[in-house]
N, C-alpha and C positions, 0 to 999 in steps of 0.2 A: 545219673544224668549230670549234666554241663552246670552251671552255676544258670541256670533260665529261672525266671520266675515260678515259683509253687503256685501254681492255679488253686483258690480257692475251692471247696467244695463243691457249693453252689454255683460254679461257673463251669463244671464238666458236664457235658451232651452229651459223651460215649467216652469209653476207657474200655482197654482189652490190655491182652497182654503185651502187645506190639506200639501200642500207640494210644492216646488221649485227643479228643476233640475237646477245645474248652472256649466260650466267652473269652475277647479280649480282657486284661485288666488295665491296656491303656488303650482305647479304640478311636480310632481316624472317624468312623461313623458307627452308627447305631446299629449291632449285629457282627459288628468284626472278630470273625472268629479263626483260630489256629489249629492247626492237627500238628501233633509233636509227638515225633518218632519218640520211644522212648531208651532205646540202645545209644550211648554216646556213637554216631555217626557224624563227621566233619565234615561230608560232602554225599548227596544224593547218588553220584557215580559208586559209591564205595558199598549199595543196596544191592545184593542179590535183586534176576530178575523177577525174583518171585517175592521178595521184598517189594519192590520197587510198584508192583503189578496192584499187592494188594496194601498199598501205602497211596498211590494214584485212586482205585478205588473208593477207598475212603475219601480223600477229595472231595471227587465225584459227590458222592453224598450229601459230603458236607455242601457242597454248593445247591447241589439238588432241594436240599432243605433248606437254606435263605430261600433261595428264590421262591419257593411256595410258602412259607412261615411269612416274608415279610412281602411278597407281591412284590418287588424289585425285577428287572429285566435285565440286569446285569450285576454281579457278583467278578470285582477283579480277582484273579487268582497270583499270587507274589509268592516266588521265592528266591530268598538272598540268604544266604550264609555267613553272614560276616561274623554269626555270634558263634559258626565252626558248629551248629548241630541242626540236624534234618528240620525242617519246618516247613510251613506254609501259610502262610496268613490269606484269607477270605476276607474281601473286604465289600459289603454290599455298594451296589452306588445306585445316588438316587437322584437329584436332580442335578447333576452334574455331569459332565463328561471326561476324560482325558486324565491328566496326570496333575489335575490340581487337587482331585482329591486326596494325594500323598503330599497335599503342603498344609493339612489341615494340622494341627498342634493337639495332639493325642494326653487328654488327661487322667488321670487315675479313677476311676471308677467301683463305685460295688453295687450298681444294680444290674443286676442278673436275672433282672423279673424273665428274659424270654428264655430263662433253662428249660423249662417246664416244656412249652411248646415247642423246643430246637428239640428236646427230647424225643418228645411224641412223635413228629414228623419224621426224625431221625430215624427209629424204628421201622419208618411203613417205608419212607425208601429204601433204605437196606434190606428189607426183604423186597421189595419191587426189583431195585438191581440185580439179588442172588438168584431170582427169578428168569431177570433176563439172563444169567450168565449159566443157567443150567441148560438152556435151551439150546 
């Protein structure tokens, strides 16, 4: 991997071979969470479409699970490259709207108390999805 931050233990949701869900360690709000390709990729285009299919997927999930872990009705989904490797940042939003919540000043954090239950939830959508996508 890229010079990205090493995500603490207690801040991974899911890990496979292909990729890591983990808790921000610097969050805009409470829940901000990343899925990071873990093959140095510089650009999303450069993801086979079956990369690409099952990197979306995950996503999917991860959004799937704020929204029901934290009861939020919107979960922005952000990707920008600038650090040249595959990401995505989850960012729950809650009483706010638009693009003020990326002027919020992101501090360094180590409570990870919601791994446990991003875990949990984690699991039963991902099998819900697999679910829907055998059908």
């Amino acid at each position: 991997m890229t010079d990205l931050p090493v995500p603490p233990k207690e801040s991974i949701i899911y890990e496979d071979e292909r990729l890591y869900v983990c808790l921000a360690l610097y969050p805009m709000t409470n829940g901000h969470t990343i899925v990071v390709w873990k093959d140095v990729v510089k650009d999303i285009k450069s993801l086979s479409c079956e990369e690409y299919d099952y990197l979306m997927n995950i996503v999917d999930v991860t959004r799937d699970t704020l929204l029901e872990v934290l009861g939020v009705q919107k979960v922005y989904m952000v990707y920008i490259d600038e650090v040249k490797h595959v990401h995505w940042h989850l960012v729950p939003r809650y009483d706010e709207k638009g693009f003020n919540i990326f002027s919020h000043n992101p501090h360094k954090t180590d409570d990870f108390s919601l791994q446990n239950k991003m875990k949990d939830m984690f699991k039963m959508v991902i099998k819900k999805h697999s679910e829907f996508n055998e059908n």
